[in-house]
PASEPA-342248 format. One record per residue: residue in three letters; residue number from 1; x, y, z of N, C-alpha, C, CB in turn. Coordinates in pm, whole numbers, plus 50000, padded with zeros to 5 digits. Glycine has a CB too. Layout:
<pts>
PT resn resi  n_c1  n_c2  n_c3 ca_c1 ca_c2 ca_c3  c_c1  c_c2  c_c3 cb_c1 cb_c2 cb_c3
PT  ALA  NUM     X     Y     Z     X     Y     Z     X     Y     Z     X     Y     Z
...
</pts>
This chain:
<pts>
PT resn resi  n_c1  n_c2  n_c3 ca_c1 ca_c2 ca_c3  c_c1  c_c2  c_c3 cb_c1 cb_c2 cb_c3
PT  UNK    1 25731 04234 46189 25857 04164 46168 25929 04150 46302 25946 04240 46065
PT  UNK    2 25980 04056 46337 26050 04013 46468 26166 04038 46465 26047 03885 46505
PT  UNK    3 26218 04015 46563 26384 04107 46548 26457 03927 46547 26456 04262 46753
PT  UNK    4 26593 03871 46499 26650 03788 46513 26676 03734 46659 26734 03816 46447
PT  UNK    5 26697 03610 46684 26708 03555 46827 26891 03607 46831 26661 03344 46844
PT  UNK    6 26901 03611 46985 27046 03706 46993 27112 03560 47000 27082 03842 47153
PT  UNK    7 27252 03617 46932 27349 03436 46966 27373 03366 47131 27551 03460 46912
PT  UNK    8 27401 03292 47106 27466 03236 47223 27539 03347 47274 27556 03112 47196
PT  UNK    9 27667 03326 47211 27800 03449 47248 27730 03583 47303 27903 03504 47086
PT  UNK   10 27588 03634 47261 27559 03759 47321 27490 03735 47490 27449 03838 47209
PT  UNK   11 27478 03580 47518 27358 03569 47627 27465 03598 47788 27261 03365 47615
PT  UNK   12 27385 03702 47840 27459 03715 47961 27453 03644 48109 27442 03829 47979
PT  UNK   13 27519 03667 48128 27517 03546 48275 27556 03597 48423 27642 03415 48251
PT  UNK   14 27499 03587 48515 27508 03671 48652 27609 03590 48691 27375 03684 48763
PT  UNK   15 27741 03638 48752 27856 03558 48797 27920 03624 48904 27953 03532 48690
PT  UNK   16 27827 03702 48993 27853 03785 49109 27699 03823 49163 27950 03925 49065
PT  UNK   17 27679 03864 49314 27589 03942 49348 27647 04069 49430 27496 03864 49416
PT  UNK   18 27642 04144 49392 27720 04293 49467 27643 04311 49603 27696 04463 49361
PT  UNK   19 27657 04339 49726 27614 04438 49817 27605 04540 49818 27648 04443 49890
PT  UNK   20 27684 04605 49750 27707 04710 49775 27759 04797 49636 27788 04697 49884
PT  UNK   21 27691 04919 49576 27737 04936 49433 27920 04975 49396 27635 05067 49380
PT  UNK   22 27960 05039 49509 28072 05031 49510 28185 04873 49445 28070 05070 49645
PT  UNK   23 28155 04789 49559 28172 04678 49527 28167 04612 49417 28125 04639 49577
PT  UNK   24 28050 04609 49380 28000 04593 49249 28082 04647 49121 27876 04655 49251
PT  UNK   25 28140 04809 49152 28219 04856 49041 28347 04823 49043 28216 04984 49028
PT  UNK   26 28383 04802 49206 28550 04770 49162 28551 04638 49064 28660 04728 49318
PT  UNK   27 28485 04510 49143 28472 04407 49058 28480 04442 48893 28343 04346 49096
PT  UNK   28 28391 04507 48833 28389 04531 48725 28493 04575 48639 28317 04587 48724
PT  UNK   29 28572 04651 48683 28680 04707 48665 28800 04597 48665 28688 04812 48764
PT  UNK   30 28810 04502 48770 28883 04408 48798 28880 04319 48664 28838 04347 48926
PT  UNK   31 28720 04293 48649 28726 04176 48519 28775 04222 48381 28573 04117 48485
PT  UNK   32 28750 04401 48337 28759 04451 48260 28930 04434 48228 28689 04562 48285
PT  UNK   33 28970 04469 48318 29146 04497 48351 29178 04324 48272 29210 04519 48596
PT  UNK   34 29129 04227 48324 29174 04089 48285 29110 04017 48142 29136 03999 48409
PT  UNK   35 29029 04151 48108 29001 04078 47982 28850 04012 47981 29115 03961 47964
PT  UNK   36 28783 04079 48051 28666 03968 48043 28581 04105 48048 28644 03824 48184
PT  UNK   37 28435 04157 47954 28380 04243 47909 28285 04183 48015 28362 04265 47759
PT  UNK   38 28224 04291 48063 28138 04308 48206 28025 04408 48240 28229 04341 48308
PT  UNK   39 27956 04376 48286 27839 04506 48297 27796 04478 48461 27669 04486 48162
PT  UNK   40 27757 04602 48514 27691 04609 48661 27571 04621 48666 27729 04706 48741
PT  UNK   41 27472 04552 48716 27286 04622 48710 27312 04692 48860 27104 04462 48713
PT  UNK   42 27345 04813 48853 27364 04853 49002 27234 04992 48991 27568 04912 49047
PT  UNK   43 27292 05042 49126 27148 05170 49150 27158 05260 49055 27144 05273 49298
PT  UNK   44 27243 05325 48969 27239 05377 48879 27150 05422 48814 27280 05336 48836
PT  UNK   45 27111 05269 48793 26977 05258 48665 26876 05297 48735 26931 05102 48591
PT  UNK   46 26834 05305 48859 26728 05331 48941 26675 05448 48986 26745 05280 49029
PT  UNK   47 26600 05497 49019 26576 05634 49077 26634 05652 49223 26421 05663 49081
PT  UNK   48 26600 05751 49308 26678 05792 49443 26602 05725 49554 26686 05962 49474
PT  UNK   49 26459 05730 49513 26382 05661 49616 26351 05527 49628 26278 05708 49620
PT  UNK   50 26390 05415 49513 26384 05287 49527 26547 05285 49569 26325 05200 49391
PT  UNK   51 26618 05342 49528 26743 05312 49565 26772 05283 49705 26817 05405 49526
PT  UNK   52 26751 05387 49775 26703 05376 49925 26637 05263 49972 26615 05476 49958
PT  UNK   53 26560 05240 49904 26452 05121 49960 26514 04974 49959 26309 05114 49856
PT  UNK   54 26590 04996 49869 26673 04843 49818 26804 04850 49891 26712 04827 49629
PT  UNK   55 26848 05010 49938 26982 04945 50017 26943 04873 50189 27109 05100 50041
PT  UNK   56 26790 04911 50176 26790 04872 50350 26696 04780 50321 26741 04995 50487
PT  UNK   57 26731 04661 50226 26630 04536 50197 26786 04430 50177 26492 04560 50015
PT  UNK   58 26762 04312 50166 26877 04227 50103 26886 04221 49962 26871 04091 50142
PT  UNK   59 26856 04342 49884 26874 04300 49756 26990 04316 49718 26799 04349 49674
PT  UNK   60 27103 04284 49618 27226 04257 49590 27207 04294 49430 27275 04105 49636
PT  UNK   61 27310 04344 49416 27314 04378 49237 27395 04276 49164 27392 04535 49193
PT  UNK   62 27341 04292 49060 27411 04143 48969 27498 04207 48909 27318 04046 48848
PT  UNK   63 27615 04140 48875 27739 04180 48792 27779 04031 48713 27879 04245 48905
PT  UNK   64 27716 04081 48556 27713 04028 48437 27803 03994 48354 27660 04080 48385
PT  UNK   65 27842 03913 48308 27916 03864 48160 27875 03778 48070 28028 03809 48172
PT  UNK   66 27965 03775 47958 27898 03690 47838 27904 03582 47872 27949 03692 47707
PT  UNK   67 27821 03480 47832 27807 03322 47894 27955 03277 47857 27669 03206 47810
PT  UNK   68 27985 03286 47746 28095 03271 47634 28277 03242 47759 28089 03478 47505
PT  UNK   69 28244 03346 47858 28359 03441 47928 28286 03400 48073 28366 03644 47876
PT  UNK   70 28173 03301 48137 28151 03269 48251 28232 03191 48341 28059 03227 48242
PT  UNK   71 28319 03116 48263 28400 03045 48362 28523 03117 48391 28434 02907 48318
PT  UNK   72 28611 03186 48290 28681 03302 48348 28641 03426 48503 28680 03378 48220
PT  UNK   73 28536 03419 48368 28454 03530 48505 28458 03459 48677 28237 03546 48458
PT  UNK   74 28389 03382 48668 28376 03300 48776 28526 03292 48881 28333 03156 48708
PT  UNK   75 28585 03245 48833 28803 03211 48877 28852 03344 48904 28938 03142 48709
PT  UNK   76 28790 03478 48819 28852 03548 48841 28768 03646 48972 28891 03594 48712
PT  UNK   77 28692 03639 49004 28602 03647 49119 28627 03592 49254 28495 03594 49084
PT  UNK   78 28692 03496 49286 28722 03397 49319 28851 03477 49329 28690 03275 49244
PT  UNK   79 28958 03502 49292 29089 03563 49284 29047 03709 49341 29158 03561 49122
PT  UNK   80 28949 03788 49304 28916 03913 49349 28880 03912 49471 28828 03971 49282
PT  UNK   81 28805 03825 49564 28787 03834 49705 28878 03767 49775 28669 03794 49745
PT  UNK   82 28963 03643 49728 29072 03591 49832 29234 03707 49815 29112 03390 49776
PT  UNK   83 29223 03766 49709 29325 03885 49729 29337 03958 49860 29294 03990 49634
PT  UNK   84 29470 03950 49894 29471 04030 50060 29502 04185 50036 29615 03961 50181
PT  UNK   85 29478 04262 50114 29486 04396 50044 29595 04453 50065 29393 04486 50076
PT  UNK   86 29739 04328 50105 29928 04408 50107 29924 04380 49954 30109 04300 50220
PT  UNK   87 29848 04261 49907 29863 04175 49743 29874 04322 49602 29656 04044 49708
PT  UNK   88 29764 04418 49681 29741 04540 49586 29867 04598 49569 29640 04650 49638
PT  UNK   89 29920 04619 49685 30066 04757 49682 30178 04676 49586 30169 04799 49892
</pts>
């Protein structure tokens, strides 16, 4: 028996590439704060020794949302890196 095809509304969409996992989490946090449900594929998920291997390669971690919530996502990304950092205080 096959499992059901997932909806639209569940299909996720890469709308960032992180450098850096840090990075990667504030973002996340940022979209969360505004309303937009978010996930990080950061080193986490990885063991200690690919982790290593991938920070001294160009690989970049994806930071995910629902297709549904991509164009938010997107604007608000966009608002997260042109923010100046007096804008925070």
């Amino acid at each position: 028996m096959s499992e059901p095809a997932p909806l639209n509304s569940e299909k996720l969409v890469e709308v960032h590439k992180a450098r850096e996992e840090w990075e990667g989490n504030l973002l996340i946090d940022y979209l969360r704060k505004n309303g937009v449900s978010a996930a990080f594929q950061g080193e986490s998920a990885i063991n200690l020794d690919l982790a290593h291997f991938l920070k001294n390669t160009d690989e970049a971690f994806g930071v995910y949302v629902l297709e549904e919530d991509a164009s938010k996502a997107r604007e608000l990304v966009k608002e997260f890196f042109a923010a100046r950092p007096e804008d925070a205080v």
